[in-house]
C-alpha positions in Angstrom: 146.9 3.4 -17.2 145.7 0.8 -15.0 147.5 2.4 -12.0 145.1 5.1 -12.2 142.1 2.7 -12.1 143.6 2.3 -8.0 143.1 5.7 -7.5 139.2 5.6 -7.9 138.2 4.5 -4.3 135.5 2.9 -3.2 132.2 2.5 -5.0 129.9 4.7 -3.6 126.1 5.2 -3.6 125.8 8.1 -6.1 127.7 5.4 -8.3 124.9 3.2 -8.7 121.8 4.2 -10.9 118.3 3.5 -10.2 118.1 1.4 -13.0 120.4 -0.9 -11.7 117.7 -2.0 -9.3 115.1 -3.8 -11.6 113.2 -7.6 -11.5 116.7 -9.1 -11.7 117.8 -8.4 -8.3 114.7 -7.6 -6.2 111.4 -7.6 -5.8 110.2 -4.6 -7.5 108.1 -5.5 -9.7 106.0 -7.4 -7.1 106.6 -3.8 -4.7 105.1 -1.5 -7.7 101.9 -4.0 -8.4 100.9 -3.2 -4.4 100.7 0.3 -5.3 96.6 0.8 -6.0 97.4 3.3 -8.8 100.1 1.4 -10.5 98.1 -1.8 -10.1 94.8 -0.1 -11.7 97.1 1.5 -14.4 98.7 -2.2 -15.1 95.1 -3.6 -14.8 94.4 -1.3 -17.7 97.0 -2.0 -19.9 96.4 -5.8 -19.7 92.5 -5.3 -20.6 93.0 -2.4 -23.3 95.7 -5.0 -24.7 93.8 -8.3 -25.3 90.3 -7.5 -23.5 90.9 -9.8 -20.6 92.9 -10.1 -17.1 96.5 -10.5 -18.5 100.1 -11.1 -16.7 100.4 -7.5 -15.3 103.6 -8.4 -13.9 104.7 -9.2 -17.3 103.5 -6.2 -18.7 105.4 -4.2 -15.9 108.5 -6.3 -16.3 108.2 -5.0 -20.2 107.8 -1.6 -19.2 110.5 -1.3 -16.9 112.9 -3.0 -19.3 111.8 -1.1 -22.4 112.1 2.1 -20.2 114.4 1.6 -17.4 117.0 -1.3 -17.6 117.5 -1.6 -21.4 118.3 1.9 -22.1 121.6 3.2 -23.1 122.2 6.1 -25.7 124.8 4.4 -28.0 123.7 5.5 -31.5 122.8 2.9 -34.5 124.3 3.6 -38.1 121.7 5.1 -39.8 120.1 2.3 -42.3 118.8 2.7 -45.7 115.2 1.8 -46.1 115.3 -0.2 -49.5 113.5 -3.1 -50.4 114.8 -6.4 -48.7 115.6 -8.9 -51.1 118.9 -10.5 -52.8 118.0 -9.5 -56.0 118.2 -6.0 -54.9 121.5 -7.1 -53.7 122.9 -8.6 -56.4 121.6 -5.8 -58.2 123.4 -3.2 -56.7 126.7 -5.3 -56.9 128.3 -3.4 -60.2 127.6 -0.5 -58.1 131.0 1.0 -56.3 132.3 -1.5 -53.7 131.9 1.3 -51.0 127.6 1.3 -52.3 127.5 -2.3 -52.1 128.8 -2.4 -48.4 126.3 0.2 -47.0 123.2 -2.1 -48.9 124.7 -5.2 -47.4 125.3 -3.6 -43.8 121.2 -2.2 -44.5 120.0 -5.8 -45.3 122.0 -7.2 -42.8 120.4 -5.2 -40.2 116.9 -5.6 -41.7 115.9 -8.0 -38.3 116.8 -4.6 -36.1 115.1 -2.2 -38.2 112.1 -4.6 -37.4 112.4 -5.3 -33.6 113.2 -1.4 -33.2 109.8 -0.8 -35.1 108.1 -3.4 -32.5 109.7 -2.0 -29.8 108.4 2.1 -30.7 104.7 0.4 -30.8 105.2 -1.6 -27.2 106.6 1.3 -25.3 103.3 3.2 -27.1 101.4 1.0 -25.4 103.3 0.7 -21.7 104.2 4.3 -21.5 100.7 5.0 -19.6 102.0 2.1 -16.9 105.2 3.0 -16.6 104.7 6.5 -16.0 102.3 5.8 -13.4 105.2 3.4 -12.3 108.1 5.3 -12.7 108.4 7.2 -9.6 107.2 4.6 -6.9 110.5 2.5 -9.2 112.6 5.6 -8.6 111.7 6.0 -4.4 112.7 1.9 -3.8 115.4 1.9 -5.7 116.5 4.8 -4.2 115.9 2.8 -0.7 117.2 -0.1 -1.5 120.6 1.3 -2.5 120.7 2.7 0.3 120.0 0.1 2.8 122.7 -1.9 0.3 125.3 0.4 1.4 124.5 0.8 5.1 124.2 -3.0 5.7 127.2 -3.2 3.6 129.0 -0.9 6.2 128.1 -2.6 9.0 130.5 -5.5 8.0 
């Protein structure tokens, strides 16, 4: 199978997705917070937040993350919503072995249920940023791919 990998080619800029360009490898963040609206929409998020100036480039390095580079669209096993405790556990342990594995896989994933439940309530709050954001993300990401591949053709 591998010799088919050869027949691929080249990578080429239709390859590479916008949300490849993000705070790791540019200066993006720093691009979007120049733009007045997305600066006034950050500015807004930071004071409706906490009340006072806060790190808007923190906030938009949140957003774009939460929205942009993070996503993927693997599915999670759907989890049981029980109470989380080892008694419950143990309790459920005469149970069939097959019941017993779903509740330990459900408590096991407890921490995730959790961080996905924080994560619904942050992007609440970002979503206003970021979709004031989004677009200007979308135009230099789509620019700086683009000047990626010319200057990589001039070599």
């Amino acid at each position: 199978e591998l010799s088919c990998v050869a027949h691929v080619g080249a990578l080429r800029r239709s390859d590479v997705p916008l949300a490849a360009i993000d705070f790791h490898v540019s200066d993006i963040v720093e691009h979007l917070l120049e733009v007045p609206h997305v600066a006034a929409a950050a500015h807004s998020i930071c004071c409706a937040s906490w009340g006072i100036e806060g790190d808007a480039n923190a906030q938009m390095r949140n957003a774009m993350w939460l929205f942009r580079s993070s996503v993927n669209h693997r599915a999670w096993l759907p989890l049981q919503r029980t109470a989380w405790s080892d008694s419950n556990i143990a309790s459920k342990h005469d149970a069939t072995s097959n019941q017993v594995h779903i509740d330990l896989v459900a408590y096991e994933h407890q921490p995730l249920v959790v961080d996905l439940e924080q994560e619904a309530a942050q992007k609440d709050r970002l979503l206003p940023m970021w979709q004031a954001a989004e677009p200007v993300a979308n135009q230099f990401a789509a620019n700086l791919i683009v000047k990626r591949f010319q200057s990589n053709l001039k070599m």
